[in-house]
C-alpha positions in Angstrom: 0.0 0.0 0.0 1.1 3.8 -1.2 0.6 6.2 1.8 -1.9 9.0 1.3 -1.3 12.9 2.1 -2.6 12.5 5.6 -0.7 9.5 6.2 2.7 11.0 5.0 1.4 14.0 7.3 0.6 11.6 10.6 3.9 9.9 9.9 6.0 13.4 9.8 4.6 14.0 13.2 5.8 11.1 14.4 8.9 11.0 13.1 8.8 8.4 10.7 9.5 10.2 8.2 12.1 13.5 8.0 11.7 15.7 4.9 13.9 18.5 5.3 13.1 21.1 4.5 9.2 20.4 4.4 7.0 22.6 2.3 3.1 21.5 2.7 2.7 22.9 -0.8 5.0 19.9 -2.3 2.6 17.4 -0.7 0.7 15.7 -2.8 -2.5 13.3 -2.6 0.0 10.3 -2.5 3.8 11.5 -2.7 5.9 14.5 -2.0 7.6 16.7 -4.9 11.8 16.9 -4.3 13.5 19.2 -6.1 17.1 19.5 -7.9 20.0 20.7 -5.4 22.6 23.0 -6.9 25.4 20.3 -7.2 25.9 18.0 -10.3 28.7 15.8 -11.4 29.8 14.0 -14.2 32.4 11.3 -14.3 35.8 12.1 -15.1 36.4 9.2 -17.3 34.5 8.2 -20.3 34.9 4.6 -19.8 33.6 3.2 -16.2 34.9 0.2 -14.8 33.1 -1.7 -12.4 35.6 -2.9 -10.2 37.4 0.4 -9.7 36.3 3.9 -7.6 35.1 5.7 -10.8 35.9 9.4 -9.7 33.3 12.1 -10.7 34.2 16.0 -11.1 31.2 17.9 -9.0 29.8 21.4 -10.7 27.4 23.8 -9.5 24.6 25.2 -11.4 24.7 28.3 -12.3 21.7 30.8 -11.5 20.9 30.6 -15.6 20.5 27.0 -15.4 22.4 24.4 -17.0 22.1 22.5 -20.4 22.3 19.1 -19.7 23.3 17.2 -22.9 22.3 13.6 -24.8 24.9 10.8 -23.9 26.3 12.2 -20.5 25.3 10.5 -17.5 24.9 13.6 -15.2 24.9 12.6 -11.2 22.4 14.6 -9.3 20.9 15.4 -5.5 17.8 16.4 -4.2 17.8 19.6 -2.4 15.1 17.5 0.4 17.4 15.6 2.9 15.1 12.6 4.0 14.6 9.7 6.2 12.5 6.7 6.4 12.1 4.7 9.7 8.9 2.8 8.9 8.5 2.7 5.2 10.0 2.1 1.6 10.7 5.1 -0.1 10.3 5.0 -3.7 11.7 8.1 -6.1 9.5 8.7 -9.3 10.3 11.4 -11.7 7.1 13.8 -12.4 5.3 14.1 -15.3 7.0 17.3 -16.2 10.3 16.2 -15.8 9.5 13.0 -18.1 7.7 15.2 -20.7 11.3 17.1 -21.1 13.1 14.1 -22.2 15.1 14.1 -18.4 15.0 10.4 -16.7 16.5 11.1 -13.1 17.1 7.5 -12.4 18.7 4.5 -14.3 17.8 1.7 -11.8 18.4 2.9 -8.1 14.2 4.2 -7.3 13.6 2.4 -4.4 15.2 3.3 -0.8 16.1 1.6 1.8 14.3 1.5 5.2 16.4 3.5 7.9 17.8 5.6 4.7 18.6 9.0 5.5 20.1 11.4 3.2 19.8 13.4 0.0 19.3 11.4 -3.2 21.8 11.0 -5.9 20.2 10.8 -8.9 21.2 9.3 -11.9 19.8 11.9 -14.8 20.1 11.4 -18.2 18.2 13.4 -21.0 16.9 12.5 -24.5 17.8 15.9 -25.9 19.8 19.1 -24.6 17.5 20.8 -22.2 18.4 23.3 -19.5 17.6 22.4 -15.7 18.1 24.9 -12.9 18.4 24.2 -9.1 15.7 24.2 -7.0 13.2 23.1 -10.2 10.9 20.0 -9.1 12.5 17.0 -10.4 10.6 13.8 -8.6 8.4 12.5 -6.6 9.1 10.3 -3.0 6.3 7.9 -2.7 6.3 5.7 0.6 5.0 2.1 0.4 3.9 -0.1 3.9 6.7 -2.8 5.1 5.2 -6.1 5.7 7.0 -7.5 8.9 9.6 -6.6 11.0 12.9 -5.2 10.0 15.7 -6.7 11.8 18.5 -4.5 9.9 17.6 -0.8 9.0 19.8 0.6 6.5 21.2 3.5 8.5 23.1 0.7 10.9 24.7 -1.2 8.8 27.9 -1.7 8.6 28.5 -2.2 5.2 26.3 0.4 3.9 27.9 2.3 1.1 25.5 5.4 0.6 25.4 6.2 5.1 27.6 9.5 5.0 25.2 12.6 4.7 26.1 15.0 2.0 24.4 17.9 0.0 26.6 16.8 -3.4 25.9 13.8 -5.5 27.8 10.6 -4.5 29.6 8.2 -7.5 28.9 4.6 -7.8 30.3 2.8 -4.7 30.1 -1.0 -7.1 33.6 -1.0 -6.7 33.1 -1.8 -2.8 31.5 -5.0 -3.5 33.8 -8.4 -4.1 32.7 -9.7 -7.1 
C-alpha cells in the first residue's frame, strides 16, 4: 500500500518520516515533490569500470540554469534531505520532468528502510535541455513494510550510501567483491 497525504502528514509527526526542508505545498495526494539541489557531477572518465572507484568532477549550477546534454550521465541530489524509519521510499520522476526528455534515475528508485540522506540521482536526457536548481525533479512515494525489520539501513555496517552529503555521490560497485 502507497501512503496518502494524511498519512505522509501523521507519519512526519511522528517522526517516521524527516523531509527537510518540508513545504506543505509539495505534498501531494500520495507523494511528495523533491526538487534538484545545486550540485551535479559528471564522471571524469568516459569509460567506467566496475571494479574500480570511478571518480566524478562535481559542478554547480549556475543561476541561468544548466544545459544538460544527450549521452552524458549527469549525477544529481535532491535539495530535500530525508529519512524513512517505517516505510519504503520510492523516487519517481514527475510528469513534467518525463515530458522534457530528463530520466533522473537509471535503476536505483527504491530506498532503503532506515535511509537518511539526500538522493543521488542518476539523470540522463533525450535531448539538450536546461535544468536549474531548485526546479521539481521527482516524486518520494512511501510504500507499507510487511514485517519486522531486523537491519535498517542507517546501521549497517556495510552500507555504502550512510555519509550525509548535499553533493551527488559516485557509484560505490567497486566496494562489492565480485
Amino acid at each position: 500500500m502507497i501512503l496518502s497525504d494524511k498519512r505522509i502528514l501523521e507519519e512526519i509527526d511522528n517522526g517516521t518520516i524527516v523531509i527537510e526542508p518540508f513545504d506543505r505545498k509539495c505534498l501531494g495526494t500520495n507523494s511528495y515533490d523533491v526538487h534538484l539541489g545545486k550540485y551535479l557531477a559528471t564522471y571524469k572518465d568516459k569509460e567506467l569500470d566496475a571494479k574500480k572507484h570511478n571518480e566524478i568532477e562535481h559542478f554547480e549550477i549556475p543561476e541561468e540554469g544548466y544545459v544538460l546534454q544527450p549521452g552524458t550521465l549527469y549525477l544529481g541530489v535532491t535539495l530535500e534531505y530525508t529519512e524513512t524509519h517505517g516505510h519504503v521510499p520510492f523516487l519517481e520522476g514527475k510528469s513534467s520532468t518525463g515530458r522534457l526528455g530528463i530520466d533522473i534515475h537509471a535503476t536505483a528508485g527504491k530506498g532503503d528502510v532506515g535511509f537518511c540522506n539526500t538522493w543521488t540521482l542518476e539523470i540522463s536526457v533525450a535531448q539538450p535541455v536546461r535544468v536549474y536548481a531548485g526546479m521539481p525533479i521527482g516524486q518520494l512515494i512511501y510504500f507499507v513494510v510487511e514485517g519486522d525489520i531486523e537491519t535498517y539501513y542507517n546501521s549497517k555496517g556495510n552500507a555504502k550510501y550512510n555519509n550525509k552529503t548535499i553533493r551527488p555521490v559516485e557509484s560505490m560497485m567497486w566496494k562489492n567483491a565480485f
